[in-house]
N, C-alpha and C positions, 0 to 999 in steps of 0.2 A: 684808899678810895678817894677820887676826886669828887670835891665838893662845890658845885658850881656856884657864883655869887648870887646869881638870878636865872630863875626859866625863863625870862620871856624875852622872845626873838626880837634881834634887833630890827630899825625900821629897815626895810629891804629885803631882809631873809625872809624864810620859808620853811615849812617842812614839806616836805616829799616823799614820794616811793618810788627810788631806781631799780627800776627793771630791769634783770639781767638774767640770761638763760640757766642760772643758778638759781635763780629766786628774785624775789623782790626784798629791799633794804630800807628799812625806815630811815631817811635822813633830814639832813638841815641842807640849806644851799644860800649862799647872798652872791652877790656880785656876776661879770661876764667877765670870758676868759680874753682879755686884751692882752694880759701878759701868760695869759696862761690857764691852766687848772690845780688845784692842790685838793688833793682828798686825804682825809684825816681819819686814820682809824684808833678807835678808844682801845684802854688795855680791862685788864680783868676787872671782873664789878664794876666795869664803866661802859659808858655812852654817849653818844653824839654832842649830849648835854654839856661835855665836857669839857666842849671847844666853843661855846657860847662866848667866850669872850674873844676870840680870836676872829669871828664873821667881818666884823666893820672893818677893823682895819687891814684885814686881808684884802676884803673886797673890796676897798678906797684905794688899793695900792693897785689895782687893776686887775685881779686875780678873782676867778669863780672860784671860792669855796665851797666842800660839801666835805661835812663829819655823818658818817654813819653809824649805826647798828650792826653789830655781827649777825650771826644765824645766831637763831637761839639768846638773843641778847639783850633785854629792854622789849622792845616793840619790832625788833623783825624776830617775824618765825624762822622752828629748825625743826630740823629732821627728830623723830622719835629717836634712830637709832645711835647709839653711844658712838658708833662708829663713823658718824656724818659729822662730829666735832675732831675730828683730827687734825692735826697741824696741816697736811697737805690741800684739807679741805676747805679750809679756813683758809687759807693762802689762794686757791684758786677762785674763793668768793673776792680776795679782793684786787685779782688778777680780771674778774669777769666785770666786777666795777668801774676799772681804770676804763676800759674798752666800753664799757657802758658811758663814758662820758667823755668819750674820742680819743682815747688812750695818750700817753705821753705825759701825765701828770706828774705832779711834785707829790711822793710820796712820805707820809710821814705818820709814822709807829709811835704810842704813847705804850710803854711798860710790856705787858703781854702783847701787845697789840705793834710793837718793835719786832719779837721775835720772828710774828705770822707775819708779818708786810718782808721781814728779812727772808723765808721760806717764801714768797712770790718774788721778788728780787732776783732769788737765787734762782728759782723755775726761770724765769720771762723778762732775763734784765733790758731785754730790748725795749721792754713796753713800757717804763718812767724813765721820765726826766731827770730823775734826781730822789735822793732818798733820808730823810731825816729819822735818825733814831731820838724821840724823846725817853728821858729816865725808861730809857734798857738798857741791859747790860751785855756781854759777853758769852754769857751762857747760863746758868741755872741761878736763881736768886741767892742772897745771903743766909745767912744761920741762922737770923733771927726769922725770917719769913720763910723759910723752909719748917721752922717746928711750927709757926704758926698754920701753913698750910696743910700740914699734916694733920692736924686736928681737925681743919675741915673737911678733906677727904674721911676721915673717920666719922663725922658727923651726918653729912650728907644721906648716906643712909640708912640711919636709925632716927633720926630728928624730923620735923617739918621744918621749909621754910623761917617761919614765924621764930621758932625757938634759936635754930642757926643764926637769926640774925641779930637775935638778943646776945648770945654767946658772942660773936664776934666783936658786938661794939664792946665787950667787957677786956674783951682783948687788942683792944685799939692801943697804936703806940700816943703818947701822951701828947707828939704834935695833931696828932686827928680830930682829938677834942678839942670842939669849940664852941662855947658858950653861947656866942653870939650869931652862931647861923639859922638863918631865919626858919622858924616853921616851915613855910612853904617847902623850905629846901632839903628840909630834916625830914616831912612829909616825902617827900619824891625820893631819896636813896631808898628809904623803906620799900617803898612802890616798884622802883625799880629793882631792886632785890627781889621781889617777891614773883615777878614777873618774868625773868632772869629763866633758863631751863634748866635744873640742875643739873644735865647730862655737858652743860655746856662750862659748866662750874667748875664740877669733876674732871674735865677735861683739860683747861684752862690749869689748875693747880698742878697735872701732872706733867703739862709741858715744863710750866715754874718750875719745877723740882728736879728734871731732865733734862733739860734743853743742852746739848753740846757744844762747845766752841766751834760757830762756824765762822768766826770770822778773816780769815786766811782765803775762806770761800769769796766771801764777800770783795776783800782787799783785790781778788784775780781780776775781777768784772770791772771794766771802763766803763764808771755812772760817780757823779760826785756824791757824796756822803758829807753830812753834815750830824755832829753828835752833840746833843742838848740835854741839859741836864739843871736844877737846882744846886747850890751849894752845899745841901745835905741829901741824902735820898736812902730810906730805911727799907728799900728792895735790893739795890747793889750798891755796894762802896763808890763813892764818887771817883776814887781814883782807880777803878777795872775802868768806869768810862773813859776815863783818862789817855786809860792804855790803851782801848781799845780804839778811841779816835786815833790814838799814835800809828798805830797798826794798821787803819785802813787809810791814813792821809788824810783823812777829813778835818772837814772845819768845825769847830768846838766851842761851843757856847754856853757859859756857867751863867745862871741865872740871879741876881742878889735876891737875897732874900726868900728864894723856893727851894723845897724840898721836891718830892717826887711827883708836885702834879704842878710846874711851872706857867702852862698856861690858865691857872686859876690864882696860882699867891701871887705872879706877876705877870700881869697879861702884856702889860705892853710893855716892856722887856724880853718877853718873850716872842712877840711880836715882831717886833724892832729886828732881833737876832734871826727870824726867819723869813722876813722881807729882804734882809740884806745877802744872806746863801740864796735865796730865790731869785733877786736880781741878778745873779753871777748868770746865773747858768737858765 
């Protein structure tokens, strides 16, 4: 779970709600697109929030930013039915966003939020610019977050919220604890979790645990790829990203000192490495 350093937006940004024939999307936005647009979608148990440190210097580099909310995810609504969280579905919300904000953006996936931007890719490769996989993988998560998921799908429903979320922090890997994260912030995962739909939760875990290798799909499509990652990451093996940058030609960027949520343990390093694939192309 990414843990952002601070909620509060920098000077420039914004929140908003992008409207799209899909629904409307709770976002953040800073900067104008001189170079461009880049939209940033969160992965599982995450949010817009997530990309809070990534706004200034995107948008001083001349790029309009904007990280959203899924359906069902934080502060954008979803659908009641279990069947409105599907991958295809999820994919074409952020098929219907690109195009909500002039289509042709720099696309970039954080963790779960890789797989579903890869499932629009694969639909609509015409409609981005470019495509950034953050810490995701190849296809179905590791051993370890696969049992852990699995407990949650189990939990989900017989527990409330409130108890799930007590459970879960018992089962944080031991770089997640952090002593020194502020109230405020400790306050807000809570908040956000609780907020979260579980149909969207349940959903999210099963793709984790299925998702197939489509990357051979991906490597077909003329769009540049760029794959970023932590030098550790307790969702997939650092080296499946490895292989899997190898495999589509993309450009690869290890982060010092992050694990699986890069643009939070090092923002501008992170930064840095996705200003420079975005000036290419």
């Amino acid at each position: 779970m990414s843990k952002p350093p601070t909620l509060e937006l920098p000077e420039g940004a914004h929140a908003r709600q992008l409207r799209t024939p899909r629904g409307e999307f709770a976002a953040h936005e800073a900067g104008e697109p001189t170079r461009g647009t880049v939209l940033l979608v969160p992965g599982f148990t995450g949010s817009k929030e997530d990309f809070i440190t990534l706004l200034t210097p995107v948008a001083e580099a001349g790029y309009r930013v904007v990280a959203v909310d899924g359906r069902g995810q934080y502060e954008s609504a979803g659908p009641q039915e279990a069947s409105g969280y599907a991958q295809p579905e999820l994919a074409a919300d952020v098929s219907a966003q690109c195009d909500a904000l002039g289509g042709g953006v720099h696309l970039l996936g954080h963790s779960l939020g890789g797989l579903i931007c890869r499932a629009a890719v694969l639909a609509e490769p015409k409609a981005f610019r470019s495509f950034t996989v953050m810490s995701s993988g190849p296809a179905s998560v590791g051993d370890q977050q696969q049992e852990r998921l699995k407990l949650l799908l189990g939990a989900l429903p017989v527990l409330d919220m409130a108890a799930i979320w007590q459970a879960m922090r018992d089962l944080d890997p031991p770089e997640a604890a952090d002593a020194q994260t502020p109230q405020a912030v400790r306050d807000f995962l809570r908040r956000r979790w609780m907020a979260t739909d579980p149909r969207q939760l349940i959903a999210g875990a099963e793709q984790l645990l299925s998702e197939p290798d489509r990357v051979d799909e991906l490597a077909a499509l003329d769009l540049p790829y760029h794959v970023l990652s932590g030098e550790r990451d307790y969702a997939w093996p650092v080296e499946l990203m490895d292989d899997m940058a190898h495999r589509l030609g993309a450009r690869r960027s290890l982060i010092p000192g992050a694990e699986h949520s890069p643009a939070v343990e090092n923002p501008a390093a992170t930064a840095q490495a996705l200003l420079a694939f975005w000036q290419q192309h």
